[in-house]
N, C-alpha and C positions, 0 to 999 in steps of 0.2 A: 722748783730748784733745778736749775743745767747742773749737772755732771760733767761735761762734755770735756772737760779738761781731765779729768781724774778718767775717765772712763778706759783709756788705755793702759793706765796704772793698773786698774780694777783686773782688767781683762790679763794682763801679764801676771800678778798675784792668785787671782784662782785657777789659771792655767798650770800654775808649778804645782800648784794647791792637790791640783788633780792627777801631777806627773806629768802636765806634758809640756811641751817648749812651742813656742810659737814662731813660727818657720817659715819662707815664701813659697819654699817647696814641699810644704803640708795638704795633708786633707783641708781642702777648700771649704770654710765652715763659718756660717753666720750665727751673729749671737745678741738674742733681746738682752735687754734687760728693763725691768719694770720696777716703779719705787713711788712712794707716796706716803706722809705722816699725815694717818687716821685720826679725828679726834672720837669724842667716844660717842656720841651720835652719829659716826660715819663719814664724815665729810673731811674732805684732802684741805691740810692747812697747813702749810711749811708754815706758818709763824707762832702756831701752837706751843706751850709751853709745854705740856705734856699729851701722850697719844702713844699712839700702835704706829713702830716701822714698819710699813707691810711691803712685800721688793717680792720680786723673781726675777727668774734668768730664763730663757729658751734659746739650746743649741740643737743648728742643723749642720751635719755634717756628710759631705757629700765624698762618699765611699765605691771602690771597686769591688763587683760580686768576686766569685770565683770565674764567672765566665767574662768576665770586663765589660759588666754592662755595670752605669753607676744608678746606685741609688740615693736617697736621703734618709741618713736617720735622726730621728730627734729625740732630744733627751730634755728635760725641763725641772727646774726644783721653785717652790713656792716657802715663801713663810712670812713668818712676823714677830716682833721682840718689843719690849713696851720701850718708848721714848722719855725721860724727863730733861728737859732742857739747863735745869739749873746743876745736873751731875755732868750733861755733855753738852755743854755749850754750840758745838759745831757739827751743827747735823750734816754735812756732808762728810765729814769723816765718821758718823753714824753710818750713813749711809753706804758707804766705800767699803766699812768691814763688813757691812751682813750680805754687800754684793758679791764682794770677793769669794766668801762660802757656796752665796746662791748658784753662780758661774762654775764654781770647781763642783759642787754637786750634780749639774746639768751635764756635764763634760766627763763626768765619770760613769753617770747614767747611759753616754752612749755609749762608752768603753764597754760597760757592763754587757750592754747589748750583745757587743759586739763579739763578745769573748764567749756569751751563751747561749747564743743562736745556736749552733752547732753540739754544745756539750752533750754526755752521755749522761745516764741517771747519776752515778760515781763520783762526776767530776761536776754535776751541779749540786748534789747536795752537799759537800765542801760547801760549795757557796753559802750555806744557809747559815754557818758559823763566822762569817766575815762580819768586821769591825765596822763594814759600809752597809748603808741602809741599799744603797743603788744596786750592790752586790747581791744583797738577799733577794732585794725584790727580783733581779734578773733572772736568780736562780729559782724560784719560786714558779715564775712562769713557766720556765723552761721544763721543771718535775711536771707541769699541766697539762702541757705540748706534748709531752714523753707519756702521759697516764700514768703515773706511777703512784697507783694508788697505793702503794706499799709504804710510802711515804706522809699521809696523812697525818699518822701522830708526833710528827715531828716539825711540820706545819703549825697542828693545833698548838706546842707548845712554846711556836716561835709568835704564832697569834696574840696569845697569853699575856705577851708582853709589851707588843708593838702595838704604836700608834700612828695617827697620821695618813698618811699615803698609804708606807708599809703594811698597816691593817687594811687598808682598801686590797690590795696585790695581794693580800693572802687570803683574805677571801672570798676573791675572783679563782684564785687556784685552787681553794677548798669548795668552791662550788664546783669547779669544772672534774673534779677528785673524789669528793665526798660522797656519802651516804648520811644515812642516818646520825652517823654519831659527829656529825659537825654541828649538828642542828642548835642543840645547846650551848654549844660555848660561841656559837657566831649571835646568838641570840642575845647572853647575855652581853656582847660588845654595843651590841647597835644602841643601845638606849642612851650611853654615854658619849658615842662619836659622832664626829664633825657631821652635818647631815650630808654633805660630797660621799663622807666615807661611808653613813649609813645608807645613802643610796648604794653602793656599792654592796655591801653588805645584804640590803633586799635583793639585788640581781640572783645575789649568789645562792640565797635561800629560794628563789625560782627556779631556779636551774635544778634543784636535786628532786627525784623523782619519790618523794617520800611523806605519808601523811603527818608524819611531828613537820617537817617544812611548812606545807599548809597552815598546819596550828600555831605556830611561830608569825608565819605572815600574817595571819587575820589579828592575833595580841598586838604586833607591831602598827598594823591599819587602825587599830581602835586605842592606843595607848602612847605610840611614841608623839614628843611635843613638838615634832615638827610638821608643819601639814603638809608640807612638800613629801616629808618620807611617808604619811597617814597614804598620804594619795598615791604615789610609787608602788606602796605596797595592796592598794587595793585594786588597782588595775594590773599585778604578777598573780592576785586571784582569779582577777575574771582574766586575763585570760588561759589562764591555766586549766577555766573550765570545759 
């Protein structure tokens, strides 16, 4: 299915989506976007009566440091929403709404970057309370970057709740953070997440120098159902040896 007509529509509506206005005298900034209805064996069929809209968006935005050398940053949002043809007849304006989010998600994701690159402990963990996924995650890494192990239990309780991505981003930062007492509650996440994000999840239970880590990876090696994560986590054994 071409887009190619709506696709400047798209890009104007998650731009405002995100706060921001599209300008000629803007940051200079390209943007995928990616879209395909799944049937449920997996396979791309726009003529499908029912299936998975699966879409993304990737923005690069090409930015001035402090010292006027440019860099790119990229920001990117993924997802998927179930399709029935006979409630929405016109899958391109299927498509058109979950782009528009996926774009303003991407475009917020760099803001976020860009606004937390820099912050103090103070002013990222504000961050952690924000309504946007793109904001916590920002601020998450940024407590990482900082050490602020002082911050851990407020991590785990934002863990607790998140899924997705978010649960990947946190912990990635409660690996780079934590001790011992992440061990548990990252443990009991990984069995039920997306296996992207239980990879994730192994990394960060590698990362901690502690033997419930250890104990955790070898249960996850021998029990979780995916063999991708089984194998992940048995090579953060050996080489951990």
């Amino acid at each position: 299915m071409d887009l190619g007509e709506k696709l400047d529509a798209i890009l104007n509506v998650g731009s405002a989506q995100a706060g921001f206005v599209r300008a000629d005298d803007g940051n200079p900034t390209d943007v995928e976007v990616h879209y395909g209805l799944a049937t449920r064996d997996g396979k791309l069929d726009p003529r499908a009566e029912r299936g998975l809209l699966v879409y993304g968006a990737r923005v690069r935005v090409r930015v001035a440091d402090d010292d006027g050398l440019f860099e790119i940053v990229e920001g990117g949002n993924v997802g998927e929403a179930p399709f029935v043809r006979a409630a929405l007849p016109d899958l391109a304006a299927a498509f058109a709404s979950v782009l528009e989010g996926s774009v303003a998600s991407a475009l917020r994701d760099v803001a976020m970057q860009l606004q937390y690159r820099s912050a103090s402990e103070a002013d990222a963990v504000k961050g952690l309370s924000s309504s946007f996924t793109e904001e916590r995650c920002s601020s998450a890494r940024r407590l990482a970057e900082l050490g602020a192990h002082s911050r851990v239990p407020e991590l785990l309780r934002l863990a607790d709740e998140a899924t997705g991505v978010e649960l990947g981003v946190l912990a990635t930062a409660l690996g780079r953070l934590g001790d011992a007492a992440v061990v548990a509650p990252l443990l009991k996440r990984v069995g039920t997440a997306s296996p992207s994000v239980a990879m994730a999840i192994v990394d960060a239970l590698s990362s901690l120098d502690a033997p419930e880590a250890r104990a955790a990876l070898e249960k996850v090696a021998v029990n979780h159902p995916d063999p991708v994560v089984r194998s992940a986590a048995r090579q953060a054994l050996l080489t951990a040896e």
